[in-house]
C-alpha positions in Angstrom: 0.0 0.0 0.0 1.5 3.5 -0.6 1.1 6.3 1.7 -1.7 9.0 1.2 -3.8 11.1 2.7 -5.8 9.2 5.6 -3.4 6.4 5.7 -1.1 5.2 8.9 2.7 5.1 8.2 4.6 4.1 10.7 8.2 5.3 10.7 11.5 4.9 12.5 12.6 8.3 13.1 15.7 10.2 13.7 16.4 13.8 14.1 19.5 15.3 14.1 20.4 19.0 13.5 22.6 20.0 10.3 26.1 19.2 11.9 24.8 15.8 12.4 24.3 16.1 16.5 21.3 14.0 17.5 18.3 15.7 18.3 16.2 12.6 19.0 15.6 9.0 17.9 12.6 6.7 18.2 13.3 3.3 20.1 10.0 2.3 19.1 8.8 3.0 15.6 5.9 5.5 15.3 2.7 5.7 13.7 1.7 9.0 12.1 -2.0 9.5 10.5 -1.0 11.5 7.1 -2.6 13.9 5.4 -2.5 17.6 6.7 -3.2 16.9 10.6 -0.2 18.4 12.1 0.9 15.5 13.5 5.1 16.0 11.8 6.3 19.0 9.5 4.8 19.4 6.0 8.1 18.7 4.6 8.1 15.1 6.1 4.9 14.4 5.0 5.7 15.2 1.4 8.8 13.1 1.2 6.3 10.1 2.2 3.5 10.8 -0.4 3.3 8.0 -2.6 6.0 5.7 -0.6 5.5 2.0 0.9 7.3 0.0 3.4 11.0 -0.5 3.1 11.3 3.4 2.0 14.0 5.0 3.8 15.4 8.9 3.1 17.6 11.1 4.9 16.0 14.9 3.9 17.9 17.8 4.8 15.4 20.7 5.6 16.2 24.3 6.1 14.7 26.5 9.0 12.1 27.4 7.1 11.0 23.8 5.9 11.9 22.8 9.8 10.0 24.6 12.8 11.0 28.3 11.0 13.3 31.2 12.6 13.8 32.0 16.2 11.4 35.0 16.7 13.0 37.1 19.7 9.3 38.6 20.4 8.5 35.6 21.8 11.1 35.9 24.6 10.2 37.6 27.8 11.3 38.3 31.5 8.7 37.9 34.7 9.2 38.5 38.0 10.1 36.0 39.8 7.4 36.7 42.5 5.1 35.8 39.9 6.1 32.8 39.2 4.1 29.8 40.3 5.9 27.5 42.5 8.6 24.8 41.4 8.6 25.5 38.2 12.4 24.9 37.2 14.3 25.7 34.4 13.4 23.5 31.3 9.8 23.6 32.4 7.1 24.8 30.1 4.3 27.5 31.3 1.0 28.5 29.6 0.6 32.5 29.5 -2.5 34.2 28.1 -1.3 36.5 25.2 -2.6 40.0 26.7 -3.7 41.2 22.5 -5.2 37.9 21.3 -6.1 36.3 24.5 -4.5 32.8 23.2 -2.8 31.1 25.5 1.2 30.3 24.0 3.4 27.7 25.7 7.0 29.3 26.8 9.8 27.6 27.8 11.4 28.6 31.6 15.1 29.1 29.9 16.9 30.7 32.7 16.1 31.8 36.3 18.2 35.0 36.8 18.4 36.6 40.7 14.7 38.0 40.6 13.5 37.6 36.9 12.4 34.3 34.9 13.6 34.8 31.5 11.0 32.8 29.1 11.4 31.8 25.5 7.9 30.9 23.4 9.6 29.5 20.0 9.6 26.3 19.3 13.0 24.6 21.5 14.0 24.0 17.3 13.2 27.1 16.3 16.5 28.8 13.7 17.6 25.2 13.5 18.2 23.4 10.4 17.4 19.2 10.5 18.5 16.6 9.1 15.7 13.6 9.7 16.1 9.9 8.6 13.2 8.2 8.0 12.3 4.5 7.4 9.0 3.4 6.5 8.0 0.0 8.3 4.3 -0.8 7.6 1.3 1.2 6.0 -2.0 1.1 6.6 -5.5 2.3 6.0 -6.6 4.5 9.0 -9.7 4.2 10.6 -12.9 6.3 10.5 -12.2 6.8 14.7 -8.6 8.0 13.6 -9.4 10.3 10.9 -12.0 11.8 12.9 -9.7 12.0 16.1 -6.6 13.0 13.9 -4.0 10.5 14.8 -2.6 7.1 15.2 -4.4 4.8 17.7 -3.0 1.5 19.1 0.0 0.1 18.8 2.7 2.9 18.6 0.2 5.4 18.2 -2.0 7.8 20.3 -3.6 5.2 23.4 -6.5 6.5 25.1 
């Protein structure tokens, strides 16, 4: 079967950034509903259009094909005061966006003498990737997963 939209591939993953440094690697192969959902970065998801098992690829994708430029609007300082308890550096934080009213996830990136400095870019953000893919299996995704928007059972979303 080859992949398409509303079909399961489930892929052995590795990220690693353009030098080559490993980002991350998947022990266990992952399942990943295709077609549009969000659920990995366009540019993956177009290097597996059309593929079937056994397909492997190394792509090489830019900043703006990856998670796109660091935007240094997104970093800002609190007090530390207002900072909820044990939250430590590395730790993530929801803040309502005072203009939209949206809440944004930041990242707790330092904790300096009174001030938290937060950063709300993606931890990948201004980083070029190098991902290796190999395609194990692919299937036909259910009407459940479609609707939900990802992989269920094995190596995929459990609920």
């Amino acid at each position: 079967m080859k992949i398409a939209k509303d079909t399961i591939a489930t892929l052995q993953l590795k990220v690693a950034d353009a030098q080559g440094r490993l980002i991350e690697a998947s022990k266990e192969p992952q399942a990943l509903l295709v077609g549009g959902y969000g659920n990995t970065l366009p540019a993956i998801e177009e290097a597996l259009m059309g593929q079937e098992a056994g397909f492997q690829a190394t792509l090489d994708l830019p900043v703006d094909k990856a998670f796109g430029p660091r935007d240094e609007s997104l970093t800002r300082s609190i007090p530390k005061a207002d900072f909820p308890p044990g939250v430590k550096v590395g730790g993530q934080l929801e803040i309502r966006d005072g203009d939209s009213g949206e809440f944004r996830r930041y990242h707790v990136v330092k904790i300096k003498g009174p001030q938290v400095l937060l950063d709300g870019n993606h931890p990948l953000a201004g980083v070029a990737l190098k991902v290796s893919l190999k395609v194990v299996s692919v299937r036909a995704a259910s009407e459940e997963e479609i609707a939900h928007g990802h992989a269920h059972g094995e190596h995929g979303h459990h609920h």
